[in-house]
C-alpha positions in Angstrom: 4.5 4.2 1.7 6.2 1.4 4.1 4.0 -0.6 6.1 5.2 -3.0 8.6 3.6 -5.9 8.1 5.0 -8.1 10.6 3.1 -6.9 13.5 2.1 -9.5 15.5 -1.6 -10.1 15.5 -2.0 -7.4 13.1 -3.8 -9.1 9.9 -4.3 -6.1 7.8 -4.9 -2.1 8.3 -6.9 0.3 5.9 -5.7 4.1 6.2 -6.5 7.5 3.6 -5.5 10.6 4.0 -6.8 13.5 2.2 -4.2 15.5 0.2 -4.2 19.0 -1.5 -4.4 16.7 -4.9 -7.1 14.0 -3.8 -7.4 10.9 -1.4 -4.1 9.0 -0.8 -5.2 5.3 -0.1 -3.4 2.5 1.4 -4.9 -1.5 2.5 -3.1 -4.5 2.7 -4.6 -8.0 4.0 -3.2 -10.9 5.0 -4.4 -14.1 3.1 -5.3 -17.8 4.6 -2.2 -18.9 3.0 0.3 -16.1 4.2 0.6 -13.7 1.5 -0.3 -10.1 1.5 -3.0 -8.3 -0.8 -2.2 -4.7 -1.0 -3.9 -2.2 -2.5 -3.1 1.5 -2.8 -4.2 4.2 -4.3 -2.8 7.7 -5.8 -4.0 10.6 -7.0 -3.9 12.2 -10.6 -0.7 13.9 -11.6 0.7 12.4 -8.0 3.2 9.5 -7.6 4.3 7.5 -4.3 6.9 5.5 -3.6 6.8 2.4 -2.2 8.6 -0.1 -0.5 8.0 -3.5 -0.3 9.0 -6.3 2.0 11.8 -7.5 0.0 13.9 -4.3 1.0 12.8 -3.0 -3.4 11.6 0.8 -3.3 9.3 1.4 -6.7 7.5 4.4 -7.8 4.3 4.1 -8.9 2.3 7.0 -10.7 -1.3 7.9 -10.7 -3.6 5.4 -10.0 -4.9 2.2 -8.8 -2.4 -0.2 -7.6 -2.7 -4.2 -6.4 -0.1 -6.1 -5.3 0.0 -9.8 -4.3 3.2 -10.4 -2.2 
């Protein structure tokens, strides 16, 4: 997953997409004070990888995920 989240006056986007394993989830929000909420979501036995706007790729497993960036 790599959103862009520097599209201009684009304050956050909400997208699924139903997989052969389950619902792939991704929504991020832009705070008052600038910083990002993002929330994704994976399904069992799946993993994603992520990058986030820092340029780091992670993998993240199964799951629920929240980030504050």
């Amino acid at each position: 997953m790599k959103p862009d989240f520097n599209v201009a006056g684009l304050d956050g986007v909400k997208a699924s997409h139903r997989s052969p394993y389950g619902v792939i989830k991704s929504e991020w929000r832009k705070n008052d004070d600038g910083r990002i909420r993002w929330k994704i979501s994976v399904p069992v036995n799946c993993h994603a990888i992520i990058f986030l706007p820092d340029g780091e790729m992670k993998e993240v497993g199964s799951g629920n995920w929240d980030f504050e960036l």
